[in-house]
C-alpha positions as CSV (number, residue, x, y, z in Angstrom):
1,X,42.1,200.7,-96.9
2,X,39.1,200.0,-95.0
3,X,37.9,196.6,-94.5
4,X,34.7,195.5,-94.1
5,X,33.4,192.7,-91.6
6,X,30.8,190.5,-92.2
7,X,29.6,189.0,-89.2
8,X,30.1,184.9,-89.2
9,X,26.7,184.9,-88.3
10,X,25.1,186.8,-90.9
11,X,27.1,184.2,-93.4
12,X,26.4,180.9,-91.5
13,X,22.7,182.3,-92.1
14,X,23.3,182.9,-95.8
15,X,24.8,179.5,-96.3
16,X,21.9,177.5,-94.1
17,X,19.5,178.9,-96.3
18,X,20.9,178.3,-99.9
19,X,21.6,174.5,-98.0
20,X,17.6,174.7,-97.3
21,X,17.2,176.3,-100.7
22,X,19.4,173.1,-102.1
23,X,17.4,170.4,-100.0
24,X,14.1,172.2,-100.9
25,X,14.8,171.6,-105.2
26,X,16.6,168.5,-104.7
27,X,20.0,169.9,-106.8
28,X,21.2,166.5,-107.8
29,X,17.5,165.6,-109.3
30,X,17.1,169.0,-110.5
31,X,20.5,168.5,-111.9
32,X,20.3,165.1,-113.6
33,X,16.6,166.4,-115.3
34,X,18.0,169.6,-116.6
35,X,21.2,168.1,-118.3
36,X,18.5,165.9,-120.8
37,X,16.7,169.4,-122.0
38,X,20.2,170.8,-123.2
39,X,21.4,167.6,-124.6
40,X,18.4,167.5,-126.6
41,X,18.8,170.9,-127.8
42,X,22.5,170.1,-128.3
43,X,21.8,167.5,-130.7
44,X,18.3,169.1,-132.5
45,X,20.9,171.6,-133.7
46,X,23.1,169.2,-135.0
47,X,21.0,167.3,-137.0
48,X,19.5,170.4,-138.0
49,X,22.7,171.4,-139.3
50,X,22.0,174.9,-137.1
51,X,24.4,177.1,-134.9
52,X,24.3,177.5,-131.3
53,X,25.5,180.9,-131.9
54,X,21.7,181.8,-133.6
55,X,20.2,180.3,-130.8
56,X,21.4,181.4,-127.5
57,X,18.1,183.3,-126.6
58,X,15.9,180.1,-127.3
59,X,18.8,178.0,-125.0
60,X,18.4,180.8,-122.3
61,X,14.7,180.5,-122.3
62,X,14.9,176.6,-122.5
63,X,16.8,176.0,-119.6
64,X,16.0,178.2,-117.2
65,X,12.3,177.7,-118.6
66,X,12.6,174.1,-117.5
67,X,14.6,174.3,-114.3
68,X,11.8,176.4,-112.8
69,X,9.6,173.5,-114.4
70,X,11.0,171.2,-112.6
71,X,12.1,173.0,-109.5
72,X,8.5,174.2,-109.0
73,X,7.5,169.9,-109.5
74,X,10.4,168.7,-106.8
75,X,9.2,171.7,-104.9
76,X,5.0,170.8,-104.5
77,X,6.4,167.0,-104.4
78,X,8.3,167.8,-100.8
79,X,5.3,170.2,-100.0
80,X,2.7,167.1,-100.4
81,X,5.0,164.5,-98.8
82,X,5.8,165.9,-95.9
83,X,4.0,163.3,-93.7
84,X,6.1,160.6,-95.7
85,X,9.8,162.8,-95.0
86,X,8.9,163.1,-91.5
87,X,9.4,159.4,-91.5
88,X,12.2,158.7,-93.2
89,X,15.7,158.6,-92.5
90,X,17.1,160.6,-95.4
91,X,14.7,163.0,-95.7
92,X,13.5,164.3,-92.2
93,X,16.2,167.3,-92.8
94,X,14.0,168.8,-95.3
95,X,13.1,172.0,-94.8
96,X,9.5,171.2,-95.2
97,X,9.9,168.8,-92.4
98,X,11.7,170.8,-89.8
99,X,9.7,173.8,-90.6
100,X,12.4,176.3,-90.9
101,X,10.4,177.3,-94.2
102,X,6.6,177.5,-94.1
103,X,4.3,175.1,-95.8
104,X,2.6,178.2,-97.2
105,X,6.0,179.5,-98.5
106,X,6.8,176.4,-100.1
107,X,3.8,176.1,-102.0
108,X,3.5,179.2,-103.5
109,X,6.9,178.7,-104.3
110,X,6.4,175.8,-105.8
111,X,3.3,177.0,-107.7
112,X,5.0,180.4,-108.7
113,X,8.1,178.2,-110.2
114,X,6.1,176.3,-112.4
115,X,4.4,179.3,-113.9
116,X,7.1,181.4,-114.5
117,X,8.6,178.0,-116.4
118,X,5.9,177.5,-118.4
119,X,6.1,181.2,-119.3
120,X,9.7,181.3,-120.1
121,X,9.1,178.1,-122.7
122,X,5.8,179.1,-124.2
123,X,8.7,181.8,-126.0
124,X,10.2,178.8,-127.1
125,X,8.2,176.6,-128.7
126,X,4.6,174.8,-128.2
127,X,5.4,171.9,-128.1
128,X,8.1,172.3,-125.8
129,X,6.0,173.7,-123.6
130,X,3.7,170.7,-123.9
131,X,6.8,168.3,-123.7
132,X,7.2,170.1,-120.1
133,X,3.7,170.2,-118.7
134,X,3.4,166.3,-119.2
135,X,6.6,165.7,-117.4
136,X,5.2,168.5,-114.4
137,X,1.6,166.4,-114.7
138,X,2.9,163.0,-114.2
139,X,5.6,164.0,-111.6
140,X,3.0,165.8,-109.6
141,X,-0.4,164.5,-109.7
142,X,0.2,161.0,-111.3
143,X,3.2,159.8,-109.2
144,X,3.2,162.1,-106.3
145,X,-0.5,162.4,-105.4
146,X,-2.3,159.6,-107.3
147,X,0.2,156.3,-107.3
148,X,3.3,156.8,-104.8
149,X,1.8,155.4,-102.2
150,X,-0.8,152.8,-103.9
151,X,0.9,151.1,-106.2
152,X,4.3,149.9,-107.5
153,X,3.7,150.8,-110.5
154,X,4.5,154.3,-109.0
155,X,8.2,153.9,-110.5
156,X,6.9,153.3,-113.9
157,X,4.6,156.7,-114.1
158,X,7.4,158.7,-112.4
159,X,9.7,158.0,-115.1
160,X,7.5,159.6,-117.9
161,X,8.4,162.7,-115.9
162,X,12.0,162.3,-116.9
163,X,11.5,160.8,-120.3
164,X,10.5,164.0,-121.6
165,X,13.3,165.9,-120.4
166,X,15.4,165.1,-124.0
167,X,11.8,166.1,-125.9
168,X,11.5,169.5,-124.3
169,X,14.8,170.3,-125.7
170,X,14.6,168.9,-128.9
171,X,11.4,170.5,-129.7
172,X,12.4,174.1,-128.7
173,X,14.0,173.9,-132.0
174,X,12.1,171.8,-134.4
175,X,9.1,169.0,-133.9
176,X,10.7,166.2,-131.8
177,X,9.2,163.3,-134.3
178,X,12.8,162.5,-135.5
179,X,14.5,159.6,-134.6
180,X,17.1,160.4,-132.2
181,X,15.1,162.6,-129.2
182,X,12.7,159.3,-129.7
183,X,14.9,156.9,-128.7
184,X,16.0,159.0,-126.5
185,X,12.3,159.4,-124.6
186,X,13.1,155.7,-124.5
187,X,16.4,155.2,-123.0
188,X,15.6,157.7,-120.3
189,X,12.0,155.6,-119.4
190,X,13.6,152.2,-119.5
191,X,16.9,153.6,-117.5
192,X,15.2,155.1,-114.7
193,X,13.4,151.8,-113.6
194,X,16.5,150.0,-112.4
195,X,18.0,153.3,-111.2
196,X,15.1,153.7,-109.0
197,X,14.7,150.2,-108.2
198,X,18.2,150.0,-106.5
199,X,17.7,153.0,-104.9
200,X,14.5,151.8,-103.7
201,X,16.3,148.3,-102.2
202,X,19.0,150.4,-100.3
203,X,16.1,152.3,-98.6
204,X,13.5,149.6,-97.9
205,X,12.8,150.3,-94.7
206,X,12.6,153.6,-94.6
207,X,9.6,153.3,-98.0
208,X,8.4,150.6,-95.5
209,X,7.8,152.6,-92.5
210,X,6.8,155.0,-94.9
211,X,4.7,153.0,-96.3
212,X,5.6,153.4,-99.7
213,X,4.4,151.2,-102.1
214,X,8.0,150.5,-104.0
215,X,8.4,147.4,-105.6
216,X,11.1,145.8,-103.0
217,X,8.1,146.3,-100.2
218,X,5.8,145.0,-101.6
219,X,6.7,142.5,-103.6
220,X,10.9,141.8,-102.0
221,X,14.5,142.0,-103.2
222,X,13.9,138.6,-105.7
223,X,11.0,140.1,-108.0
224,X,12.7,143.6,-107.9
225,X,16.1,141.5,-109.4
226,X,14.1,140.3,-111.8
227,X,12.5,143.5,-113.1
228,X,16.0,145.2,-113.5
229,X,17.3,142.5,-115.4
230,X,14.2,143.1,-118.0
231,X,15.1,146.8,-117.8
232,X,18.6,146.6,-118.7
233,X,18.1,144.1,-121.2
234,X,15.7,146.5,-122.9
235,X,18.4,148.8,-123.4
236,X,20.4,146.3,-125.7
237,X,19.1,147.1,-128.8
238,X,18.5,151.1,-128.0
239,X,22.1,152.0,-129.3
240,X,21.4,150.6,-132.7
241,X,18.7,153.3,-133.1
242,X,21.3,155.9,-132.6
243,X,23.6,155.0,-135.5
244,X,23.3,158.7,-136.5
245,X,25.2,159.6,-133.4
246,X,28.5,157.5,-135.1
247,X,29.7,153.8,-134.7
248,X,32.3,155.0,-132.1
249,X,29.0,155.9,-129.7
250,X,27.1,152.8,-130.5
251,X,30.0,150.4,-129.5
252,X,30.4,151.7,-126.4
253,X,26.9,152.0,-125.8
254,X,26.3,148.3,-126.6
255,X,29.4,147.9,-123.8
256,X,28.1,149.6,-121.5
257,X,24.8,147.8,-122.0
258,X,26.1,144.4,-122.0
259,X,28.7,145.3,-118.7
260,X,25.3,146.5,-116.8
261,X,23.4,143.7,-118.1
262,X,26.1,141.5,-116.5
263,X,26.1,143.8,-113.0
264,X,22.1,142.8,-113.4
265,X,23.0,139.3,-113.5
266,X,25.6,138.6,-110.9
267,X,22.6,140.3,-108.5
268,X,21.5,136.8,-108.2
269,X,24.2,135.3,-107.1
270,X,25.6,138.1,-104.5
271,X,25.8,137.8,-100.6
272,X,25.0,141.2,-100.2
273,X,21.8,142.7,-101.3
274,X,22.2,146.5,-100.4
275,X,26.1,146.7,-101.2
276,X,25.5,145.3,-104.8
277,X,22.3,147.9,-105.2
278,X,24.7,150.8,-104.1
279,X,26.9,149.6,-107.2
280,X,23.9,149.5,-109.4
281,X,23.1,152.8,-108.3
282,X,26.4,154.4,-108.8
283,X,27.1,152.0,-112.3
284,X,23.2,153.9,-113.5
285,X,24.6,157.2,-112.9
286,X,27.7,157.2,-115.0
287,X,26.3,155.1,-117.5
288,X,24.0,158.0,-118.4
289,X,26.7,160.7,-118.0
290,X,29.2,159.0,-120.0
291,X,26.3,158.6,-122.7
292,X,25.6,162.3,-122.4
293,X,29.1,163.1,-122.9
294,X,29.3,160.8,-125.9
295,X,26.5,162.5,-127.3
296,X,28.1,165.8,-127.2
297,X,31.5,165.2,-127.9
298,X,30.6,163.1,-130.8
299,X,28.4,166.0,-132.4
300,X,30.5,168.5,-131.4
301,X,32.4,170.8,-134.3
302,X,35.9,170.3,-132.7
303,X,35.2,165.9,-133.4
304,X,33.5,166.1,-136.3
């Protein structure tokens, strides 16, 4: 038997650009804004009382509809803020930055993405496509052109843009004007504020130097405390909305709810800033993902 060698090089090559590819999309926000579409979908089908087996065309179409969506958004948002990467510690890898893919490139790229999304979900519904275009609007001009850099209410805008995610999904089966992908535009909005906030107090300097107008610049660590404590007490009563979703996900909801609210205090009272922002950050992820998983388990077939 013959055996073909690939040359190290050729494959160090291939794996340096899907790692550009990678830093270009942002995979772990591309990730974290594509899991909301299907778990709105997931649970319009539920309470539909339809199969996901007479639907996997429109779930094709849905997500990969709205991963070039929001690819092609994170794409034009690295292609406008490349002055911005070039200063910051965390992002002066990007591609965009180092210039190992044009600026040209990127932006058609970016542009091309966001058609072909828009494309893709106009097979869906309409007003999942709409769902879509006003989380692309708000993420590109609203936050990324318009407020990023002006004001602090730059967090509050940019997290329209991932409120919708749940809607697009939702309405790609029926109108999303039921209770559950409601509530759910709400939890996403009023989550991502402290998520974002204690990302924005571990990287302070670097939105400084930036100059970035996130709340912990402009207005320091107490106000910023403050805010997420208002944020995760807003959450409180969100779970109670979901009743439909069974008493099982509501109490540990509330749980978790309560457990963050807590976290949110004890920020007051902490000798390190940044270390307890790093656990805010990481408590904000798996608080969604456990909900997420709740979500499906608790509709799913096999549970119910």
């Amino acid at each position: 038997m013959r055996i073909i060698k690939v040359p190290s090089l050729q494959l160090s090559g291939y794996f340096h650009f899907i790692s550009e590819l990678n830093a270009l999309v942002k995979r772990g926000v591309l990730v974290s804004n594509v899991l909301p579409v299907f778990i709105g979908f997931w649970l319009a089908l539920h309470f539909s009382n339809d199969s996901f087996s007479n639907h996997v065309g429109a779930v094709f179409l849905t997500i990969i509809g709205s991963t070039c969506v929001v690819a092609g958004a994170l794409i034009l948002n690295n292609w406008y803020e490349v002055d911005i990467d070039r200063l910051m510690e965390r992002t002066k890898k990007r591609p965009t930055v180092t210039g190992t893919i044009p600026l040209q490139v990127i932006l058609t790229m970016g542009i091309t993405l966001t058609i072909l999304g828009f494309i893709l979900l106009l097979f869906t519904t309409v007003e999942a496509t709409i769902y879509a275009f006003i989380g692309w609007f708000t993420y590109v001009v609203l936050y990324t052109m318009w407020s990023k850099r002006r004001y602090t209410l730059n967090t509050m805008i940019g997290s329209v843009s991932g409120a919708v995610t749940p809607l697009i999904g939702w309405a790609a089966i029926e109108p999303a004007s039921h209770i559950v992908p409601i509530v759910l535009f709400l939890l996403m909005f009023i989550w991502q504020m402290p998520h974002t906030f204690a990302i924005a107090m571990r990287k302070c300097e670097e939105y400084k130097t930036a100059g970035v107008a996130m709340l912990p610049v402009v207005h320091g660590f107490n106000v910023t405390k403050r805010q997420m404590v208002v944020y995760v007490a807003c959450l409180l009563p969100l779970p109670f909305y979901l009743m439909p979703l069974g008493t099982i996900f509501v109490v540990i909801a509330s749980f978790l709810n309560v457990a963050w609210l807590v976290l949110s205090l004890y920020g007051f009272f902490t000798k390190s800033d940044l270390k307890w922002a790093r656990i805010m950050f990481f408590y904000s992820v798996n608080y969604l993902m456990i909900l997420f998983l709740l979500m499906i388990v608790g509709t799913s077939p096999i549970f119910s």
